[in-house]
Jmol script that loads the backbone (N, CA, C; Angstrom):
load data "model"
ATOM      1  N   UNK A   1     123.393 101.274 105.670  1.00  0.00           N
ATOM      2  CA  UNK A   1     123.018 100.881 104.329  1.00  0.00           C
ATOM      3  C   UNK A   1     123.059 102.117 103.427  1.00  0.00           C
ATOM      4  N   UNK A   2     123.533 101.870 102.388  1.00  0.00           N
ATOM      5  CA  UNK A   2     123.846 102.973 101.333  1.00  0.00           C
ATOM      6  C   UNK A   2     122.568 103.493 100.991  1.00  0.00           C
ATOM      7  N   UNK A   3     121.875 104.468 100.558  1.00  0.00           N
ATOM      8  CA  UNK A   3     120.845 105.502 100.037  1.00  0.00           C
ATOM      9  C   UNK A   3     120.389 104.261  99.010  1.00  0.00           C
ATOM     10  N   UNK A   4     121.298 104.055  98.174  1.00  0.00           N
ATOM     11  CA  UNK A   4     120.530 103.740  96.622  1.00  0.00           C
ATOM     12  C   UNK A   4     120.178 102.381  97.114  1.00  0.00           C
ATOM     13  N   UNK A   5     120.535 101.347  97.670  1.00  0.00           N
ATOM     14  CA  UNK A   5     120.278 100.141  98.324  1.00  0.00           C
ATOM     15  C   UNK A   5     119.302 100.258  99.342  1.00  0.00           C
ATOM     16  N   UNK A   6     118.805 101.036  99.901  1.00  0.00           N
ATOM     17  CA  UNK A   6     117.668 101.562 100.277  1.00  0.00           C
ATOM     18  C   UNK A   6     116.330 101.830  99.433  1.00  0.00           C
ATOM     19  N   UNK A   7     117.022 102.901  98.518  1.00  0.00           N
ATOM     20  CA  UNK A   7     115.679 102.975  97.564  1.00  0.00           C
ATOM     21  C   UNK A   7     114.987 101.474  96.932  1.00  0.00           C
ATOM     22  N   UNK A   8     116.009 101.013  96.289  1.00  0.00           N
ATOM     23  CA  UNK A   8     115.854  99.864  95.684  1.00  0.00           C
ATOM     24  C   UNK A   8     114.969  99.209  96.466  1.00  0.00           C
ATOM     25  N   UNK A   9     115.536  98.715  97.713  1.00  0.00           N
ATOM     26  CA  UNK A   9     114.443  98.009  98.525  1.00  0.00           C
ATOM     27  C   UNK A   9     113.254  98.184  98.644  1.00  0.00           C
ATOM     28  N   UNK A  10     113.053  99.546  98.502  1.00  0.00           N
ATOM     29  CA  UNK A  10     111.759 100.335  98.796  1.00  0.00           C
ATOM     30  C   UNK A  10     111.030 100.069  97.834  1.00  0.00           C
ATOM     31  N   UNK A  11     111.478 100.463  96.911  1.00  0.00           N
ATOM     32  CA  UNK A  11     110.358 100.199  95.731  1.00  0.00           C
ATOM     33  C   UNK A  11     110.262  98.844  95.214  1.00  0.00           C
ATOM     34  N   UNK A  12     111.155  97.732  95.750  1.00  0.00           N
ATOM     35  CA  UNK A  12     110.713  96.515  95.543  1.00  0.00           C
ATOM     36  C   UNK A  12     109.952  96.079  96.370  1.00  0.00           C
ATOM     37  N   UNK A  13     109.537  96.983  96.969  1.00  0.00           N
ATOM     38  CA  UNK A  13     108.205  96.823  98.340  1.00  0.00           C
ATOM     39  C   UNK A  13     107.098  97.740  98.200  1.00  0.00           C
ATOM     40  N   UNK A  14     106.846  98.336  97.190  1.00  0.00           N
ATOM     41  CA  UNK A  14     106.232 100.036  97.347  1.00  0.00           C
ATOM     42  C   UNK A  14     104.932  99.095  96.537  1.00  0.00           C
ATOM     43  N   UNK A  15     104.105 100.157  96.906  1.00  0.00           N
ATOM     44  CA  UNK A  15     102.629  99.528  96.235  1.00  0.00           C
ATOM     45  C   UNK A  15     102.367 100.695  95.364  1.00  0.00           C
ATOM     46  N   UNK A  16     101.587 100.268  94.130  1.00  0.00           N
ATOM     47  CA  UNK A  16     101.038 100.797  92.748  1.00  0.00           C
ATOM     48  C   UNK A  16     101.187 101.929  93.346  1.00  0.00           C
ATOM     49  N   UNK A  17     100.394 102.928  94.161  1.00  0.00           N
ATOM     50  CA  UNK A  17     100.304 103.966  94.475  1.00  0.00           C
ATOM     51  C   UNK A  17     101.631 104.746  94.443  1.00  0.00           C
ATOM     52  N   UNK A  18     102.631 104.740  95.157  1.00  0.00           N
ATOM     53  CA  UNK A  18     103.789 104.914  95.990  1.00  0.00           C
ATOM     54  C   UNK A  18     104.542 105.056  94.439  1.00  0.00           C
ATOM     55  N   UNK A  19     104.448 104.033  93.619  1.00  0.00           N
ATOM     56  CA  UNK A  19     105.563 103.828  92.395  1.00  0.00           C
ATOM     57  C   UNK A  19     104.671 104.730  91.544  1.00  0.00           C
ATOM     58  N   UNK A  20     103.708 105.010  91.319  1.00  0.00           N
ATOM     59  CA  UNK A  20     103.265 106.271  90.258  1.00  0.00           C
ATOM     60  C   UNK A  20     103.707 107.573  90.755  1.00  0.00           C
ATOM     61  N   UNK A  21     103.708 107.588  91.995  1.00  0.00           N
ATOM     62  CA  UNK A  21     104.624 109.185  92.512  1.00  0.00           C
ATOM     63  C   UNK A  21     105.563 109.243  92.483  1.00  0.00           C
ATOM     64  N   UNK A  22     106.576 108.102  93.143  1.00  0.00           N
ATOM     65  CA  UNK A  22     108.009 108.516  92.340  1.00  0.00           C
ATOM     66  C   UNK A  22     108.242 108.359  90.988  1.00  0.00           C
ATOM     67  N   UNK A  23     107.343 107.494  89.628  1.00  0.00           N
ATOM     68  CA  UNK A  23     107.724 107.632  88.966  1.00  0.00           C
ATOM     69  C   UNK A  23     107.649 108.549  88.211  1.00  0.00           C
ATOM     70  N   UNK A  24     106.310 109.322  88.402  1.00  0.00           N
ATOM     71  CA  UNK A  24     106.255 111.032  88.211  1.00  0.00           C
ATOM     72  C   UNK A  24     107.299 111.543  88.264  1.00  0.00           C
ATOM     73  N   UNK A  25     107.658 112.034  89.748  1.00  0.00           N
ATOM     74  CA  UNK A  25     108.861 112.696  90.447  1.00  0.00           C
ATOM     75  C   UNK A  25     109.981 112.503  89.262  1.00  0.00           C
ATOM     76  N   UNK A  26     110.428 111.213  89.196  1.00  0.00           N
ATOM     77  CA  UNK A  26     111.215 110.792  87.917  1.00  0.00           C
ATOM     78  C   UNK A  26     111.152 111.267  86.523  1.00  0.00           C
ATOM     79  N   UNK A  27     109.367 110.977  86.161  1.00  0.00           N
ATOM     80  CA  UNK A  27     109.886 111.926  84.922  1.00  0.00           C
ATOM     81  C   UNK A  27     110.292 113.473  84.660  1.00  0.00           C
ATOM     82  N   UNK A  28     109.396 114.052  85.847  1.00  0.00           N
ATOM     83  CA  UNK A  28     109.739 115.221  85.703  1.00  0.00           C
ATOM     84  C   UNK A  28     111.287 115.530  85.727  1.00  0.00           C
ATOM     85  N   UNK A  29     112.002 115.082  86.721  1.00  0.00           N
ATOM     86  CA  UNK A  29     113.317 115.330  86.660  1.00  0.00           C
ATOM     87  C   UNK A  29     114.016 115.042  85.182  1.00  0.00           C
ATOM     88  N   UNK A  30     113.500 113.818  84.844  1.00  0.00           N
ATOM     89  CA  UNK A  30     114.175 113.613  83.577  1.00  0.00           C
ATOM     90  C   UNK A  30     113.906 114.799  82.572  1.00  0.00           C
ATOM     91  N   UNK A  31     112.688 115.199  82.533  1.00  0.00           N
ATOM     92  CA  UNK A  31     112.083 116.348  81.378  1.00  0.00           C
ATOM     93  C   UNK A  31     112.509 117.230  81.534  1.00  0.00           C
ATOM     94  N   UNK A  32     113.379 117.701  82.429  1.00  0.00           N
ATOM     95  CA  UNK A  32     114.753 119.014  83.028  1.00  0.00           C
ATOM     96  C   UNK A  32     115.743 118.919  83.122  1.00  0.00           C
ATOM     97  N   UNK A  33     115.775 118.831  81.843  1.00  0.00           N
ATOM     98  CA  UNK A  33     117.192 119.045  81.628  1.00  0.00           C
ATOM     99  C   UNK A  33     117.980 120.343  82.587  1.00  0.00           C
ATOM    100  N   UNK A  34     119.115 119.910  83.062  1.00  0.00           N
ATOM    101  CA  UNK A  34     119.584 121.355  83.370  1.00  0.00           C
ATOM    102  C   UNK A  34     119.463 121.442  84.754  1.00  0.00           C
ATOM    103  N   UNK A  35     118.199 121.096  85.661  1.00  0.00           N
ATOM    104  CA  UNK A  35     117.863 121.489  86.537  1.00  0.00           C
ATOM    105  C   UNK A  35     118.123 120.064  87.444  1.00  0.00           C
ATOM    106  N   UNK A  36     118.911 120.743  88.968  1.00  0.00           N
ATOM    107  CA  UNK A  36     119.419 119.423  89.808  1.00  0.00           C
ATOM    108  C   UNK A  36     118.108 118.781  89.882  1.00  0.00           C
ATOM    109  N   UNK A  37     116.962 119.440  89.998  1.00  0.00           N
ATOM    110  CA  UNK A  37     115.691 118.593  91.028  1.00  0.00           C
ATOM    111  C   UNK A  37     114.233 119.891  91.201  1.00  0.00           C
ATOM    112  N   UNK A  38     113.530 118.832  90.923  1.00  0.00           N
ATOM    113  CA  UNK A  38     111.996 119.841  91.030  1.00  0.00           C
ATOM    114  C   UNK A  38     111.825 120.054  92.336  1.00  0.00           C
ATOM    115  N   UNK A  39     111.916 119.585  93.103  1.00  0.00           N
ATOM    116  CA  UNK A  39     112.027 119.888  94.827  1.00  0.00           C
ATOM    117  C   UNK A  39     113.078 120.836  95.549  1.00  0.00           C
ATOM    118  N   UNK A  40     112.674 121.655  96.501  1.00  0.00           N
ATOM    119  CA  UNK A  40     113.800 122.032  97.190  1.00  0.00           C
ATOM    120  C   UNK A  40     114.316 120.983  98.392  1.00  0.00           C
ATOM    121  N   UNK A  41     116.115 121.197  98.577  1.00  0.00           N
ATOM    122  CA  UNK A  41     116.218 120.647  99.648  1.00  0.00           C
ATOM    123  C   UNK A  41     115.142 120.575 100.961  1.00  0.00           C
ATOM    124  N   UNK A  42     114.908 121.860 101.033  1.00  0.00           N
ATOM    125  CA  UNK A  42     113.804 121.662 102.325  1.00  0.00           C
ATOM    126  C   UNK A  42     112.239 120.925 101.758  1.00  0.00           C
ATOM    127  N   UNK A  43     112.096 120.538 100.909  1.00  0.00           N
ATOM    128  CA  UNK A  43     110.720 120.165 100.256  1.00  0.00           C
ATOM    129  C   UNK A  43     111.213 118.201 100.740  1.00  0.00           C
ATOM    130  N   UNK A  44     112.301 118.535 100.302  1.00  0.00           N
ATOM    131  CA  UNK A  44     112.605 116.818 100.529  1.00  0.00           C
ATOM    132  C   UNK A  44     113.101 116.703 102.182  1.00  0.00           C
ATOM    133  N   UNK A  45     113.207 117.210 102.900  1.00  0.00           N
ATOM    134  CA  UNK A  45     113.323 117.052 103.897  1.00  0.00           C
ATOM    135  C   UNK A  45     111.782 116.841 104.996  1.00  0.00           C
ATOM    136  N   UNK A  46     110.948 117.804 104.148  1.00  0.00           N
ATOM    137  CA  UNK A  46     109.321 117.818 104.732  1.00  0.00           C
ATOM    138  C   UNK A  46     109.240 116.467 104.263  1.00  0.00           C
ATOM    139  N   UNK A  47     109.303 115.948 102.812  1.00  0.00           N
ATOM    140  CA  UNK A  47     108.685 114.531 102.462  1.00  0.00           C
ATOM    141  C   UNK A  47     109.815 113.480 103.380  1.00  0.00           C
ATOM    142  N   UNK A  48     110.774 113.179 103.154  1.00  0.00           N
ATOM    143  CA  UNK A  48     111.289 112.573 104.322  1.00  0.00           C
ATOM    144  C   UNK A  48     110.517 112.563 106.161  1.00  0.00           C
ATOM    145  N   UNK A  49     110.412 113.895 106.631  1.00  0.00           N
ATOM    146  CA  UNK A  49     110.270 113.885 107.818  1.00  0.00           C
ATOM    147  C   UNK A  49     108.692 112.792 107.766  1.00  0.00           C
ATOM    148  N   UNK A  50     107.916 113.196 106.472  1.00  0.00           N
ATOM    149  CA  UNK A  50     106.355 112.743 106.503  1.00  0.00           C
ATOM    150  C   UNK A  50     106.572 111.556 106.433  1.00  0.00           C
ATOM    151  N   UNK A  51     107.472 110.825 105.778  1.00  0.00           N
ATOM    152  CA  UNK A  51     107.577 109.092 105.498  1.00  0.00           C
ATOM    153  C   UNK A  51     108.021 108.766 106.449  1.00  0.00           C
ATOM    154  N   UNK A  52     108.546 109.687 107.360  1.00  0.00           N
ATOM    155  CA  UNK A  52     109.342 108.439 108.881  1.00  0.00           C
ATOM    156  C   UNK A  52     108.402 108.291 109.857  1.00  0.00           C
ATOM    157  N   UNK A  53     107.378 109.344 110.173  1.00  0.00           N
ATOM    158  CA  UNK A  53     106.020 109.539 110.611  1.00  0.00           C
ATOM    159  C   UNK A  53     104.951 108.127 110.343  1.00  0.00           C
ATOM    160  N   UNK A  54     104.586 108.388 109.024  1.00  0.00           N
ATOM    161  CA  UNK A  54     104.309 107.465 108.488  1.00  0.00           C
ATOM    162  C   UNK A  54     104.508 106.279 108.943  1.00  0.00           C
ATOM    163  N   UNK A  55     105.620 105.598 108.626  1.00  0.00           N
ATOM    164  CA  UNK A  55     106.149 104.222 108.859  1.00  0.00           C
ATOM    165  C   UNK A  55     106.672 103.744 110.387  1.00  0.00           C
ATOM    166  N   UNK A  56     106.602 105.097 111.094  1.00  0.00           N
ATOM    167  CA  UNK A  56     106.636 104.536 112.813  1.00  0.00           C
ATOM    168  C   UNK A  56     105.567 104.442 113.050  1.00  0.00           C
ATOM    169  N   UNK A  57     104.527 104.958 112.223  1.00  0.00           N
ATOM    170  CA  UNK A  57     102.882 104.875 112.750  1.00  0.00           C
ATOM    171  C   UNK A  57     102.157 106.212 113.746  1.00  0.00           C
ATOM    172  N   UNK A  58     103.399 107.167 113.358  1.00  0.00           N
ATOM    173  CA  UNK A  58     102.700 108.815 114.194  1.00  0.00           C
ATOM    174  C   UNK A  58     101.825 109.415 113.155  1.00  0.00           C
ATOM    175  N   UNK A  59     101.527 108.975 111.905  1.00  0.00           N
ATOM    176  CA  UNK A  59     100.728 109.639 111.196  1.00  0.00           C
ATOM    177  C   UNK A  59      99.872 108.274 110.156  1.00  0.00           C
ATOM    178  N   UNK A  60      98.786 109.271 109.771  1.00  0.00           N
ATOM    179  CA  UNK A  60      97.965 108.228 108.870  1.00  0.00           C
ATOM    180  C   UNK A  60      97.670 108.393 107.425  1.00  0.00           C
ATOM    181  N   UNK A  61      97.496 107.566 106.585  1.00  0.00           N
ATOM    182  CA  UNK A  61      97.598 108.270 105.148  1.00  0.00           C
ATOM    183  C   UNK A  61      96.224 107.633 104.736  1.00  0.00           C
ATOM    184  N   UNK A  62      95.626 108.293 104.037  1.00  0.00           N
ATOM    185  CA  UNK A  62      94.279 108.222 103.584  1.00  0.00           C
ATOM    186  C   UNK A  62      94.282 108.181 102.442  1.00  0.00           C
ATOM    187  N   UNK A  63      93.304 106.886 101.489  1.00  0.00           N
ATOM    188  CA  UNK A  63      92.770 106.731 100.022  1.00  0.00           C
ATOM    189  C   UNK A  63      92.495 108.126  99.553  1.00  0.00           C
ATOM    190  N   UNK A  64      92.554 108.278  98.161  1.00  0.00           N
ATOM    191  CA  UNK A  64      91.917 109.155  97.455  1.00  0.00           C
ATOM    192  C   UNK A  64      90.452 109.286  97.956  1.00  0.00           C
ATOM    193  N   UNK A  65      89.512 108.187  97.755  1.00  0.00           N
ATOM    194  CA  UNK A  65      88.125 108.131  98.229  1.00  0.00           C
ATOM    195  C   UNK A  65      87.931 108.684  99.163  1.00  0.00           C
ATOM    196  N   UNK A  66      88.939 108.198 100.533  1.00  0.00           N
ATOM    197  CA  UNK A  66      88.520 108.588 101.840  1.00  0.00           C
ATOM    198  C   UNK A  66      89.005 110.198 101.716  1.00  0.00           C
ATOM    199  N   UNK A  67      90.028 110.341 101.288  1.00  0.00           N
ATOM    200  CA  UNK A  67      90.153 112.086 100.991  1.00  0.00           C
ATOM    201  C   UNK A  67      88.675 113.132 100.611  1.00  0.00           C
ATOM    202  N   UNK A  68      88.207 112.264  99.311  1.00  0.00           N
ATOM    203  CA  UNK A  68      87.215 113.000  98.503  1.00  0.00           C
ATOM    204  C   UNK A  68      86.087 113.154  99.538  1.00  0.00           C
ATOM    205  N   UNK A  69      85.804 112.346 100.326  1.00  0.00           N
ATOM    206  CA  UNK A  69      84.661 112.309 101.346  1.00  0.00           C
ATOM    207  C   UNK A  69      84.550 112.895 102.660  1.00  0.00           C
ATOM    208  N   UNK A  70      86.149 113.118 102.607  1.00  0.00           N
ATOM    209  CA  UNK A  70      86.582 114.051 103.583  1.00  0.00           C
ATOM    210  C   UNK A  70      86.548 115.542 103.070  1.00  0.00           C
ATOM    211  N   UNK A  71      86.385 115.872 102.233  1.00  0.00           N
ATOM    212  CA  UNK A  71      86.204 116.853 101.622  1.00  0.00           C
ATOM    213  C   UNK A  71      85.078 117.586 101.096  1.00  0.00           C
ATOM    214  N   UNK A  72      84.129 116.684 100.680  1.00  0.00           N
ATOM    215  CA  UNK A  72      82.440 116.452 100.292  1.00  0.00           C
ATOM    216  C   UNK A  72      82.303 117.400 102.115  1.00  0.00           C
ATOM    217  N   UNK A  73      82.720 116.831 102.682  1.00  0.00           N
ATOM    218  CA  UNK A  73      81.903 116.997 104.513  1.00  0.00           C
ATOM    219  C   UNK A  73      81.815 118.522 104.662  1.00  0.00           C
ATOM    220  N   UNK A  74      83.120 119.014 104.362  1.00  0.00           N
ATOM    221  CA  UNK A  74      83.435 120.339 104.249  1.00  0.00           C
ATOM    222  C   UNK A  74      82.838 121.461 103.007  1.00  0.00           C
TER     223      UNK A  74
END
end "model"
wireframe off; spacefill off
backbone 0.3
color backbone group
């Protein structure tokens, strides 16, 4: 399956959360002119490696809340 037919899918599946970060990601790119991408290749390769993690279920992603309280502890 092609990249962009991928994305698409994705974000016709992505929850509120998920679509305010890429759409960030998005504006920023747009607001740079000039510049390929606010990320380095290897920056997108870390976020890739973290989303495949993720979605096989080797890693866990935590609410803001549960973050903040995780943090309060410390």
């Amino acid at each position: 399956m092609k990249i962009r037919q991928k994305v698409f899918d994705y974000i016709n599946h992505a929850d509120d959360r998920i679509l305010k970060a890429i759409y960030a990601m998005l504006k920023e790119y747009e607001d740079t002119p000039g510049e390929k991408s606010v990320l380095s290749e290897k920056q997108y390769e870390l976020i890739e490696g973290r989303w495949k993690n993720y979605k096989s279920g080797k890693s866990k992603s935590y609410s803001l809340e549960e973050v903040k309280k995780r943090l309060q502890k410390h």
